[in-house]
C-alpha atoms as an extended CHARMM CRD file, in Angstrom:
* protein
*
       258  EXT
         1         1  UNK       CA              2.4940000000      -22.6120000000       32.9610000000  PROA      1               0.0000000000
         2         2  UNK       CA             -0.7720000000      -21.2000000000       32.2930000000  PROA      2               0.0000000000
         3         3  UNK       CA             -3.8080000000      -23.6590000000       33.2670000000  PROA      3               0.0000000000
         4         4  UNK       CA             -5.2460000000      -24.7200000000       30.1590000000  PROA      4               0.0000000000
         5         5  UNK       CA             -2.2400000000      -24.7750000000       27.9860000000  PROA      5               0.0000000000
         6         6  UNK       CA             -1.7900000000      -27.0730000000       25.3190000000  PROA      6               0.0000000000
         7         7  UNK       CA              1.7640000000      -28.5300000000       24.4220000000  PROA      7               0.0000000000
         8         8  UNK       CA              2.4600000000      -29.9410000000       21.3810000000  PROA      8               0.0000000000
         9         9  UNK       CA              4.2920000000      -33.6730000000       21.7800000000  PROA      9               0.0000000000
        10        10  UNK       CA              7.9970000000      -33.7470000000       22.1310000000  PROA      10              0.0000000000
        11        11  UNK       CA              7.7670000000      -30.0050000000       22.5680000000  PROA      11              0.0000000000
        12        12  UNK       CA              9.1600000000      -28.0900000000       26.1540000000  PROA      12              0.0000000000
        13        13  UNK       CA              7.6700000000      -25.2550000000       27.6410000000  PROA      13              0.0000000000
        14        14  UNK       CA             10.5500000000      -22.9220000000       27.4640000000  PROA      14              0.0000000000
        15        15  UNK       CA             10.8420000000      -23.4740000000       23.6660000000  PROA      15              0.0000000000
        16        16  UNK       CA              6.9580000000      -23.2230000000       23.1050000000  PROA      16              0.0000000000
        17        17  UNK       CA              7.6210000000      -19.8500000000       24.8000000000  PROA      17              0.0000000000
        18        18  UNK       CA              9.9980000000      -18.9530000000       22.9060000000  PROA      18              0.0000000000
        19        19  UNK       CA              8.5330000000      -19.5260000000       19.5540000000  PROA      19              0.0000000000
        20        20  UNK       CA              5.4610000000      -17.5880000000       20.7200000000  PROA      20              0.0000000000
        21        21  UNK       CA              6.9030000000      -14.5470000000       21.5990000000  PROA      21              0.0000000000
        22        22  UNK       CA              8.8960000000      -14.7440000000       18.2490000000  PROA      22              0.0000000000
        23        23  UNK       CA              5.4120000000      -14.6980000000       15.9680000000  PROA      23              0.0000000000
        24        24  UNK       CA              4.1500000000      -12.1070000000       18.6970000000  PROA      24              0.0000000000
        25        25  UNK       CA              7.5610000000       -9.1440000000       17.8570000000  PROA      25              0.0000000000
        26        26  UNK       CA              6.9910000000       -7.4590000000       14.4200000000  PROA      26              0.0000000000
        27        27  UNK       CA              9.2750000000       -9.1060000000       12.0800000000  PROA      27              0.0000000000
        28        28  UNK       CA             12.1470000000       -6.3270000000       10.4350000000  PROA      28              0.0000000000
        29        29  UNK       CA             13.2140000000       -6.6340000000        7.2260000000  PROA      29              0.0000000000
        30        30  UNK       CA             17.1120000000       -4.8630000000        6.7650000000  PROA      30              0.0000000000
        31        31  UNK       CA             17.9380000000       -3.3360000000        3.6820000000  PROA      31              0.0000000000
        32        32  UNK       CA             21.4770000000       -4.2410000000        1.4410000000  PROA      32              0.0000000000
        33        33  UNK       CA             23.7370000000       -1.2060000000        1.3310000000  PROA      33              0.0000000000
        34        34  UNK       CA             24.1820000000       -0.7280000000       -2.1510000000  PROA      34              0.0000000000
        35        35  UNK       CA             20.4400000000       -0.5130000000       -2.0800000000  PROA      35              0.0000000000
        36        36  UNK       CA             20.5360000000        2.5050000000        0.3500000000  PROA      36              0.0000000000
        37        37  UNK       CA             23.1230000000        3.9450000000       -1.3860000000  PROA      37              0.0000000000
        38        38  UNK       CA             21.5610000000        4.3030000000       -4.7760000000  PROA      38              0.0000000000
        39        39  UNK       CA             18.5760000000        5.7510000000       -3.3170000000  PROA      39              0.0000000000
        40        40  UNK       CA             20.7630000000        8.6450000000       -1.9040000000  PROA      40              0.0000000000
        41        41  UNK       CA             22.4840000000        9.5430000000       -4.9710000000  PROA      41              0.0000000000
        42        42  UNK       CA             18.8810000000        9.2150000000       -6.3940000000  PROA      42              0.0000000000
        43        43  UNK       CA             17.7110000000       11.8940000000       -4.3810000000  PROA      43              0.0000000000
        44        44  UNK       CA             21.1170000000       14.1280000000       -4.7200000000  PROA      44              0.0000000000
        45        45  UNK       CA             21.2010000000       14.0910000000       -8.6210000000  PROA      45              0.0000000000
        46        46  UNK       CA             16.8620000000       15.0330000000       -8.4930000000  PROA      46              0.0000000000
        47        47  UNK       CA             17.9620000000       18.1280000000       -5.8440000000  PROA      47              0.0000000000
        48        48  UNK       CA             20.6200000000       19.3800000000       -8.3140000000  PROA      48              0.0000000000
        49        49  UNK       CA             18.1620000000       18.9400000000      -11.5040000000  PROA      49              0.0000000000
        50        50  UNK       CA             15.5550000000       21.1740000000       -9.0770000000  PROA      50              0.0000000000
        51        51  UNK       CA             18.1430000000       23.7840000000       -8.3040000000  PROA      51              0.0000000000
        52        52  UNK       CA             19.5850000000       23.9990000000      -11.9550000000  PROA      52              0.0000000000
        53        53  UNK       CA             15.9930000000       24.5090000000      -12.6200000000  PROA      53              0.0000000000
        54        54  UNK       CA             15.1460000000       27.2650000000      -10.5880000000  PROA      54              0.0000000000
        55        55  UNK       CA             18.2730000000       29.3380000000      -11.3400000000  PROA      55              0.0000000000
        56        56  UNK       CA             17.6880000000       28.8950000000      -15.2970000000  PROA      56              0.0000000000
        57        57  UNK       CA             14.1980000000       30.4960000000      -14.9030000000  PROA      57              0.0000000000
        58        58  UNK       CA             14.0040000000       34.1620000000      -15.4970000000  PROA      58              0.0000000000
        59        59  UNK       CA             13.2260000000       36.4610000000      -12.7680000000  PROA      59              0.0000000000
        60        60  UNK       CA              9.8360000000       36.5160000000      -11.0920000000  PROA      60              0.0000000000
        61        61  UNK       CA              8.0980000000       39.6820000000      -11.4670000000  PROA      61              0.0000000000
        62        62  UNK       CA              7.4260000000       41.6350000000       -8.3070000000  PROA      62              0.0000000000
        63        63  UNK       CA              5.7580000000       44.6330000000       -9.8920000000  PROA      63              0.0000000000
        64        64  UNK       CA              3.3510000000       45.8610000000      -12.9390000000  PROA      64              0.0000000000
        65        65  UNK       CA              4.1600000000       49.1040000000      -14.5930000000  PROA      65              0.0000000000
        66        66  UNK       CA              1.4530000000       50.7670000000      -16.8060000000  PROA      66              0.0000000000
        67        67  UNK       CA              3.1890000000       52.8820000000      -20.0210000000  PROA      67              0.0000000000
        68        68  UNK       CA              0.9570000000       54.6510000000      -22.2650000000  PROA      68              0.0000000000
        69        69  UNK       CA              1.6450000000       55.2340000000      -25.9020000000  PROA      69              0.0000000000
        70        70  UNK       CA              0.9510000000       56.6300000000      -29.3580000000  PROA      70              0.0000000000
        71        71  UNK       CA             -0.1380000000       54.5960000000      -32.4410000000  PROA      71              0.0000000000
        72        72  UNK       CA              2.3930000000       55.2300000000      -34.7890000000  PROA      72              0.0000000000
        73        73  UNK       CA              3.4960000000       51.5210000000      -36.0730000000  PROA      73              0.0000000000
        74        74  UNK       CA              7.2150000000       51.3870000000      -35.3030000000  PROA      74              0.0000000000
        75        75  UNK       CA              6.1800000000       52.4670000000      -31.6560000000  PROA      75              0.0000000000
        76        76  UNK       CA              3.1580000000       49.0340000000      -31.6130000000  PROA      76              0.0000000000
        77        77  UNK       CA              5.0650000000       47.0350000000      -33.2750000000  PROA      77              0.0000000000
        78        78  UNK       CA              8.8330000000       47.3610000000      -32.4630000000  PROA      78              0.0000000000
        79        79  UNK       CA              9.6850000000       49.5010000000      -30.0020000000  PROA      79              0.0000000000
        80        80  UNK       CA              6.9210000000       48.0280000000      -27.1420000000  PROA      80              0.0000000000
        81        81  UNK       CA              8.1090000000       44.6330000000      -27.6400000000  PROA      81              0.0000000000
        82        82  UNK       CA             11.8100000000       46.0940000000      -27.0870000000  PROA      82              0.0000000000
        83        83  UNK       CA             10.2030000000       47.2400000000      -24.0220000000  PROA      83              0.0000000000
        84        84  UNK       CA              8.6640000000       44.6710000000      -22.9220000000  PROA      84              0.0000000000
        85        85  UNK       CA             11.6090000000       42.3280000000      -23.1220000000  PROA      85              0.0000000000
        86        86  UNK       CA             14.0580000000       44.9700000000      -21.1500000000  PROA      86              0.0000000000
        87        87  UNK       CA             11.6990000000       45.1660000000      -18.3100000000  PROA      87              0.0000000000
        88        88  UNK       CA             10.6920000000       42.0740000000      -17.9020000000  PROA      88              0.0000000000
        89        89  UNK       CA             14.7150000000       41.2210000000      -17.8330000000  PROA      89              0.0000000000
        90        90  UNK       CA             14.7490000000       43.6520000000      -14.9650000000  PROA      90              0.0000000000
        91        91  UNK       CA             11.7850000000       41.9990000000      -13.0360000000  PROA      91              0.0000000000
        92        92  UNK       CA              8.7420000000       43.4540000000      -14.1230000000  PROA      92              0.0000000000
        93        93  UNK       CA              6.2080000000       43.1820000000      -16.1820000000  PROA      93              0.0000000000
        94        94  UNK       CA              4.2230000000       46.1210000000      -18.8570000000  PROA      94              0.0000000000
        95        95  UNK       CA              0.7820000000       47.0930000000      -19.8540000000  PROA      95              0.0000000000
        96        96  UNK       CA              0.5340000000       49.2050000000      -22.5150000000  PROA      96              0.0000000000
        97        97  UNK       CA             -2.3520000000       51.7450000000      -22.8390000000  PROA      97              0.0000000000
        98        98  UNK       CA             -2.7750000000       53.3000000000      -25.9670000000  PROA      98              0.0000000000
        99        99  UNK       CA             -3.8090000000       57.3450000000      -25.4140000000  PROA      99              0.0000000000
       100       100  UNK       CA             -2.7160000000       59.8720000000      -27.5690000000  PROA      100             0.0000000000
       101       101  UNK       CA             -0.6590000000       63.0260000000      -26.8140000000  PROA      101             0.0000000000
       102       102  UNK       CA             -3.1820000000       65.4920000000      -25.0980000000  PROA      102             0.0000000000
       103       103  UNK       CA             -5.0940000000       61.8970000000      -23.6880000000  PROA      103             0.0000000000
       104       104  UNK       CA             -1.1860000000       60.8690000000      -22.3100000000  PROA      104             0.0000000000
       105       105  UNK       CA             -0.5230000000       64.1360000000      -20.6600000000  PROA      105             0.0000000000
       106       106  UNK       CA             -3.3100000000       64.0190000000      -18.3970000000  PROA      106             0.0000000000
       107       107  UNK       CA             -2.8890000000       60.3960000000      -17.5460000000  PROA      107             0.0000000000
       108       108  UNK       CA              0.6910000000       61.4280000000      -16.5800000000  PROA      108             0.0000000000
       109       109  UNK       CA             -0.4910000000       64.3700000000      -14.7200000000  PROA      109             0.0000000000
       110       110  UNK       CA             -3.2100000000       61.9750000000      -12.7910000000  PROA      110             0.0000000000
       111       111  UNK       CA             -0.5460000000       59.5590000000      -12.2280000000  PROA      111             0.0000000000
       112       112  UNK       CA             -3.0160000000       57.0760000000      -13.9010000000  PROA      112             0.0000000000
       113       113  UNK       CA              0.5300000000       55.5760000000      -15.7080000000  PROA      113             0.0000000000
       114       114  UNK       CA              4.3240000000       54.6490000000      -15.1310000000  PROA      114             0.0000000000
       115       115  UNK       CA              5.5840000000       55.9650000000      -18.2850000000  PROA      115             0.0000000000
       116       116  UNK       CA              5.3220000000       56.0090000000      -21.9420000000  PROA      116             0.0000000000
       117       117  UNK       CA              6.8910000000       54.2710000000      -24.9780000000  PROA      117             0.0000000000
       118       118  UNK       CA              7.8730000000       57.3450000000      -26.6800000000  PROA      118             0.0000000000
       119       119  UNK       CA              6.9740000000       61.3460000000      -27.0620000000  PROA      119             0.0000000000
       120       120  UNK       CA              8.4530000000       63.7330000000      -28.7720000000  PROA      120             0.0000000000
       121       121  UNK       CA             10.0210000000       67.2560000000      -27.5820000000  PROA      121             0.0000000000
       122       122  UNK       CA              7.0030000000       69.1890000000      -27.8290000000  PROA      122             0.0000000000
       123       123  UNK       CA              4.6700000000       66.9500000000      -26.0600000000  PROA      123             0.0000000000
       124       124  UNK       CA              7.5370000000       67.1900000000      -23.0280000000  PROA      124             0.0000000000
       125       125  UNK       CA              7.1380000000       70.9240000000      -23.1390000000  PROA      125             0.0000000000
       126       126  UNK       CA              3.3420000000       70.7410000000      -22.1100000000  PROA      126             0.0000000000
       127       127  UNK       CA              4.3290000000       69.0970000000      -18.6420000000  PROA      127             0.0000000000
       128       128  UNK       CA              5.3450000000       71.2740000000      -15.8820000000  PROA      128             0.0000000000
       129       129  UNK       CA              7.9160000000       68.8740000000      -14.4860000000  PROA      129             0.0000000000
       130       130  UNK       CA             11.3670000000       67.6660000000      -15.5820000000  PROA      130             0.0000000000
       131       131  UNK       CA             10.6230000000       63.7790000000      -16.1200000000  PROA      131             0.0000000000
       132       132  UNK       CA             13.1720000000       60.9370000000      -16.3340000000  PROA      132             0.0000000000
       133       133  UNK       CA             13.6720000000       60.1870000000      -19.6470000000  PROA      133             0.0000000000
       134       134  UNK       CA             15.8680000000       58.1460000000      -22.7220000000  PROA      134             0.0000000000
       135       135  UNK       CA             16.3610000000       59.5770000000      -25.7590000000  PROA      135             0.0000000000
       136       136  UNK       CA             15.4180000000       57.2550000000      -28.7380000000  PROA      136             0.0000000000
       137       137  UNK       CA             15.5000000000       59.3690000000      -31.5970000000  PROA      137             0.0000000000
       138       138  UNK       CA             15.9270000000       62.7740000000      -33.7030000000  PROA      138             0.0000000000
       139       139  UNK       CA             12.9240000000       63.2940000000      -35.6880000000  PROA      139             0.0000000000
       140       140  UNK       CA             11.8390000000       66.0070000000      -38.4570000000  PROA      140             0.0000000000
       141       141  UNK       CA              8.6780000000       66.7380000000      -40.2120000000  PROA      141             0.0000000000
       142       142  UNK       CA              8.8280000000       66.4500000000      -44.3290000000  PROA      142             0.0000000000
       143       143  UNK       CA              6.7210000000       67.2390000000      -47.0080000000  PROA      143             0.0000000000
       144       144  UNK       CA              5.7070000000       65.0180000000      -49.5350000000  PROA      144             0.0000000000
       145       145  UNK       CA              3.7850000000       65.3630000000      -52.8490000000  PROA      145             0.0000000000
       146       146  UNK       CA              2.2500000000       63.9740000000      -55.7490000000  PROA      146             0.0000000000
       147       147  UNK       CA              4.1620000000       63.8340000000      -59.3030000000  PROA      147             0.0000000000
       148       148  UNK       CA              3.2790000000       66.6440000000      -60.9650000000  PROA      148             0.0000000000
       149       149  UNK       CA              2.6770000000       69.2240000000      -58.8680000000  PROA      149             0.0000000000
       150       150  UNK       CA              4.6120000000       72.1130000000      -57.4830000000  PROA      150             0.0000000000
       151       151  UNK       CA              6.9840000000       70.7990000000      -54.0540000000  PROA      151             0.0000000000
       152       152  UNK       CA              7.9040000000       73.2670000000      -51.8830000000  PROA      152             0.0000000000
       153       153  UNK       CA              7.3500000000       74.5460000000      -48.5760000000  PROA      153             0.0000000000
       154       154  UNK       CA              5.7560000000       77.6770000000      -50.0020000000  PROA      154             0.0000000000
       155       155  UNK       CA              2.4060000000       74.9460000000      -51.0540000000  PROA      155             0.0000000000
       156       156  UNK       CA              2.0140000000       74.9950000000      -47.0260000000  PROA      156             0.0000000000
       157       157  UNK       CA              0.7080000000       78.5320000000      -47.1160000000  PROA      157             0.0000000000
       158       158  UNK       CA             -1.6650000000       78.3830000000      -49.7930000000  PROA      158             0.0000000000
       159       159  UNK       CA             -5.3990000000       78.5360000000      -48.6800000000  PROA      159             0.0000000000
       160       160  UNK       CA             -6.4940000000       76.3520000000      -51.3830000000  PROA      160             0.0000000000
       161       161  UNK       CA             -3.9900000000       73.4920000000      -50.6320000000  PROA      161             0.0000000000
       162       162  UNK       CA             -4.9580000000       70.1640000000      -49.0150000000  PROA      162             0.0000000000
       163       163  UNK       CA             -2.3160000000       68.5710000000      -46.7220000000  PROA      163             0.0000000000
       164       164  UNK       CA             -3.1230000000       65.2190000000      -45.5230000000  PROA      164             0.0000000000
       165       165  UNK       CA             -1.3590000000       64.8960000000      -41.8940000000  PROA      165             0.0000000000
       166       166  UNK       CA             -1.0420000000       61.3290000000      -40.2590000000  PROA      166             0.0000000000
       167       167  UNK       CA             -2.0350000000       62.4280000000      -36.7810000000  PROA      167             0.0000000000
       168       168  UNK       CA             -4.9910000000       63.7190000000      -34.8870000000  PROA      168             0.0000000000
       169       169  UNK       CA             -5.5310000000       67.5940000000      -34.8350000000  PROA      169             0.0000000000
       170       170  UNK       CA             -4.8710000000       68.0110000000      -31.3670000000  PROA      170             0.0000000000
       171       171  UNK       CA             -1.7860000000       66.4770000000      -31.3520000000  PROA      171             0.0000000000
       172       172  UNK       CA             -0.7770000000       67.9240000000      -33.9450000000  PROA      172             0.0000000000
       173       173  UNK       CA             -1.7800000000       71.4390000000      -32.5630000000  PROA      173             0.0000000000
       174       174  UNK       CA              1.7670000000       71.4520000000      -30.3030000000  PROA      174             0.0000000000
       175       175  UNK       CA              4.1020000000       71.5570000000      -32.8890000000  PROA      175             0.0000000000
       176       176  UNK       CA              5.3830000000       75.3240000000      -33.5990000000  PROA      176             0.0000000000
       177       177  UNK       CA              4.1290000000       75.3860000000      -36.7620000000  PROA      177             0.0000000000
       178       178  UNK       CA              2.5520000000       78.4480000000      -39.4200000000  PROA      178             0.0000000000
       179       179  UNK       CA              0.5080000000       76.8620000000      -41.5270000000  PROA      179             0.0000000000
       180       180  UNK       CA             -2.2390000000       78.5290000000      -43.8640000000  PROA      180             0.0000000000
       181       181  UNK       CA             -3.3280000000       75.4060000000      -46.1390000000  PROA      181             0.0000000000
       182       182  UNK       CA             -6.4760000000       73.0530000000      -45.1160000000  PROA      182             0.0000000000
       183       183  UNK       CA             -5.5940000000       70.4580000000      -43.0250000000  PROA      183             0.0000000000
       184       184  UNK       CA             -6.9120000000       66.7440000000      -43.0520000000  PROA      184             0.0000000000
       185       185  UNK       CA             -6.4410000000       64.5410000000      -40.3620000000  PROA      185             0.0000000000
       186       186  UNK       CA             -6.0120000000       60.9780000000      -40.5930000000  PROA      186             0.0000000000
       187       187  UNK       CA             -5.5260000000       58.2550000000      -37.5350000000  PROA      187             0.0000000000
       188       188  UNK       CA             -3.8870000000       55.6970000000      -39.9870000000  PROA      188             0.0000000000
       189       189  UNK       CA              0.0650000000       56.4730000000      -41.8810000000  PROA      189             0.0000000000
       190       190  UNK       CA             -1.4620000000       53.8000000000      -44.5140000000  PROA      190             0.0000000000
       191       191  UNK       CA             -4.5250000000       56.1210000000      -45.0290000000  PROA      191             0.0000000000
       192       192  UNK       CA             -2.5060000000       59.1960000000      -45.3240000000  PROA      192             0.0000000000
       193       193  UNK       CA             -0.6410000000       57.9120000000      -48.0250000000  PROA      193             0.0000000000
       194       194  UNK       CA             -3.2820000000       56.1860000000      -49.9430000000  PROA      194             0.0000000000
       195       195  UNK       CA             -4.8960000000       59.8760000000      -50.4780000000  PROA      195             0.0000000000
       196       196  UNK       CA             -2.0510000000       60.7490000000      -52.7410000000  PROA      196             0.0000000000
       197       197  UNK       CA             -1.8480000000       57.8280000000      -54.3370000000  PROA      197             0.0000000000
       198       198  UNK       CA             -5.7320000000       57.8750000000      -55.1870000000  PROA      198             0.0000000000
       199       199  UNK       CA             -5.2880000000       61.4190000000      -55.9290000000  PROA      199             0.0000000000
       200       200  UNK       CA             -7.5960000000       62.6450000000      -53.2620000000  PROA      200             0.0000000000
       201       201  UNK       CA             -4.8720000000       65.1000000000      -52.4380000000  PROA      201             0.0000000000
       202       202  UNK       CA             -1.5730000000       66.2010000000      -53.6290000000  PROA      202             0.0000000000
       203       203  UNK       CA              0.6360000000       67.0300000000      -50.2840000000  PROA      203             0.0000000000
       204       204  UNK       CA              1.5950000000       64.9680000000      -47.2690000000  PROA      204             0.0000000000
       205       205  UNK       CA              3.5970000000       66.2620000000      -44.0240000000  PROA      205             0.0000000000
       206       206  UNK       CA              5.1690000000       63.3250000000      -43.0120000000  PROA      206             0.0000000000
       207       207  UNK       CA              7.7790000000       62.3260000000      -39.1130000000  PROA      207             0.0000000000
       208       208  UNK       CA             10.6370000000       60.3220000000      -39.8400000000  PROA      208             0.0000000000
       209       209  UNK       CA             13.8000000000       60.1780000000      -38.1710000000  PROA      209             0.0000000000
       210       210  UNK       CA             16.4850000000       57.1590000000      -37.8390000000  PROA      210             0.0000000000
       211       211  UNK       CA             14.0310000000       54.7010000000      -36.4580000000  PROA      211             0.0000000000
       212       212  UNK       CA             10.8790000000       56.3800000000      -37.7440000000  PROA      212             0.0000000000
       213       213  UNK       CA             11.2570000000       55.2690000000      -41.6300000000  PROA      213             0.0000000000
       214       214  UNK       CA              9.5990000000       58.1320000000      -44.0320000000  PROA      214             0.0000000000
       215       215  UNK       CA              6.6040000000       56.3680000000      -46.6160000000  PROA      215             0.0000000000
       216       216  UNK       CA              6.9590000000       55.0290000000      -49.2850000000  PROA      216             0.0000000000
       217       217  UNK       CA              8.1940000000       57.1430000000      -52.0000000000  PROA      217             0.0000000000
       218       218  UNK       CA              7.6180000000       55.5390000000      -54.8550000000  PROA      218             0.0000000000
       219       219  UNK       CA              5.4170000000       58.2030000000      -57.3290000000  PROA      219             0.0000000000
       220       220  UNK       CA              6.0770000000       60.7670000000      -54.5120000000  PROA      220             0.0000000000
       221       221  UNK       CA              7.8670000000       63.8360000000      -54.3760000000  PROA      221             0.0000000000
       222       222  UNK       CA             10.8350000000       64.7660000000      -51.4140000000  PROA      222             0.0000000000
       223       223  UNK       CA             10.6730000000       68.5100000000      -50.4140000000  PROA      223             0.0000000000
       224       224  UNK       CA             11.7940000000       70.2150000000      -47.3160000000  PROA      224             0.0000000000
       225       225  UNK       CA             11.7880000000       69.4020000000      -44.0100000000  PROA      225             0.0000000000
       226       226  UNK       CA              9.5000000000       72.1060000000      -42.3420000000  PROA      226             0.0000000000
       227       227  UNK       CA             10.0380000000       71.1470000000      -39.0450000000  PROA      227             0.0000000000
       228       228  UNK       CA             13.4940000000       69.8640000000      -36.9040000000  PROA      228             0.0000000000
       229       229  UNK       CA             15.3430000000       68.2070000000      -35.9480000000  PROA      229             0.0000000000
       230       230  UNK       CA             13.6360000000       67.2280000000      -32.6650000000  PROA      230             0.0000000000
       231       231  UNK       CA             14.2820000000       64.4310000000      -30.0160000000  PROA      231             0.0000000000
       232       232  UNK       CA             11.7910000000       62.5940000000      -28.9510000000  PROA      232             0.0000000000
       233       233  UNK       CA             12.2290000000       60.4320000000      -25.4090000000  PROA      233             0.0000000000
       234       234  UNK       CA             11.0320000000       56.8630000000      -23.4820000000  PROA      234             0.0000000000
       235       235  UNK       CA              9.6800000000       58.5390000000      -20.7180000000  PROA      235             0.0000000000
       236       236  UNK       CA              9.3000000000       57.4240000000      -16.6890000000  PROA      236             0.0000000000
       237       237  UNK       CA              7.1050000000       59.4910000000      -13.6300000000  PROA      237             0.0000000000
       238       238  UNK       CA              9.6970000000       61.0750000000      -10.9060000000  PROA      238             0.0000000000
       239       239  UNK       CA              9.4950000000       57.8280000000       -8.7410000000  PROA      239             0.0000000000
       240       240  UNK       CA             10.9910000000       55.5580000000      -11.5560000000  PROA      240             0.0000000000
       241       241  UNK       CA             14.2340000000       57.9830000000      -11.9710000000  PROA      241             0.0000000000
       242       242  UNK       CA             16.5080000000       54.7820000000      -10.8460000000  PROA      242             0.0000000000
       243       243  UNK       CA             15.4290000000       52.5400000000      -13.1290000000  PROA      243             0.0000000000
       244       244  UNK       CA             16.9080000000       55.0570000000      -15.9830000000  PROA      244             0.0000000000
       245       245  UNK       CA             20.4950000000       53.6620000000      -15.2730000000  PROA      245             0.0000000000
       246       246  UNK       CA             19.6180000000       50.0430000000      -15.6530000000  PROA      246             0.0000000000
       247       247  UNK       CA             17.1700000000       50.5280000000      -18.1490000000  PROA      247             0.0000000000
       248       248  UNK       CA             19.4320000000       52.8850000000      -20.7400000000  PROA      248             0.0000000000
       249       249  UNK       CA             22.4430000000       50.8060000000      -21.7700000000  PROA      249             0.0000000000
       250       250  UNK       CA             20.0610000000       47.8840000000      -22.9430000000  PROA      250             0.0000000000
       251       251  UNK       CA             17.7090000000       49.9810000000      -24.4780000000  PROA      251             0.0000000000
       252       252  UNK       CA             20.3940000000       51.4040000000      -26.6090000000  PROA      252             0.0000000000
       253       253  UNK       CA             21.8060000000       47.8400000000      -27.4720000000  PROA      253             0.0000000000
       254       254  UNK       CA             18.2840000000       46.5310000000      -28.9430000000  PROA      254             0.0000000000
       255       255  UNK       CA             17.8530000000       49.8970000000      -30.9600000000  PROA      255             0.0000000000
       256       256  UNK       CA             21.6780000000       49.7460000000      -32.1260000000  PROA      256             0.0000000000
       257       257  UNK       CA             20.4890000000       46.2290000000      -33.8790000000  PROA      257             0.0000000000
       258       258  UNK       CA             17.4370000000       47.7670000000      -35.9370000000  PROA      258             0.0000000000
């Protein structure tokens, strides 16, 4: 023993020892089983809640595509959110620039855009290549007049006529079309039909198809279609082509339900 130690009375060395070195070892505490054992199913039923979680979640979108487009209002307003939702099922994700036709060609010829919502027949014809492409509809150009007046195709070659058309002049410039009456070209369909009703003009040439609903006839006249029957396409650049497989059969389910 240790000079200098201090016993306590009635206590031995060996046990003074002994109870030292027991306040001296860190003291363990052991935990019940059943304790243990809820803390593992804990963690088992929060792992299966994660992985549920992550498989529920849509896919993550590796890539942007850019798809230019035209401003007629089924093409804003219903067919780019049908779009949107198809691609995005497929893993990525759209920006939509709107250009019209001439402005669209040369973005597609820059390679400044993925695609486009939708373009007609003609506006194909001005691009040098064969592009991937879905069919949407089969369109035709009508004209429409006031109550009155005469309504037939023969108005459209009358110098003196005014024809209000709901598209710009260039665009409009593709479309194989003899016309001799003045032209006036509107950027709004809601414009162009507002003329005849305020009796600014008498004649409208109108695109409808099965998707593309004609205006609103009520005090108009129905003549002839001048123009059709013409498809007009979703379109993709060359280096898309695979996605036309994937991309067609829902297309034509969300366009079946309009």
């Amino acid at each position: 023993m240790k000079e200098g130690a201090i016993l306590r009375y009635g206590t031995s060395p060996g046990l003074a020892m002994r109870k030292t070195a027991s306040r001296l070892q860190p003291k363990t505490t052991s935990m019940p089983f059943h304790h243990i054992s809820r803390k593992k199913h804990l963690f088992a039923w929060l792992a299966l809640l994660l992985t549920n979680a992550a498989t529920a979640a849509p896919p993550k979108a590796e890539q942007t595509l850019v798809f230019s487009h035209g401003g007629h209002p089924f093409v804003i307003q219903t067919l780019n959110p049908i779009l949107q939702r198809i691609y995005h099922s497929l893993g990525y994700e759209i920006e939509f620039i709107k250009a019209d036709g001439i402005r669209a060609l040369s973005l597609f010829e820059q390679g400044l855009v993925d695609g486009d919502s939708s373009r007609t027949q003609f506006w194909l014809q001005q691009y040098n290549a064969e592009l991937p492409k879905i069919q949407l509809d089969v369109i035709q150009i009508r004209l429409y007049c006031s109550q009155g007046v005469p309504c037939t195709t023969t108005v459209l070659q009358d110098p003196r006529a005014l024809v209000v058309v709901p598209m710009q002049q260039a665009n409009f410039s593709i479309y194989p079309l003899e016309i001799k009456a003045q032209l006036y070209f509107v950027s709004g369909f809601s414009a162009a039909t507002q003329m005849l009703y305020q009796q600014r003009t008498h004649y409208l040439l109108w695109g409808e198809g099965a998707l593309l609903a004609p205006p609103n006839q009520e005090g108009l006249q129905q003549s002839e279609v001048i123009l059709g029957k013409f498809p007009n396409f979703h379109i993709l650049q060359e280096q898309h082509r695979a996605l036309l497989e994937k991309v067609q059969p829902l297309l034509a389910q969300e366009l079946a339900k309009l």
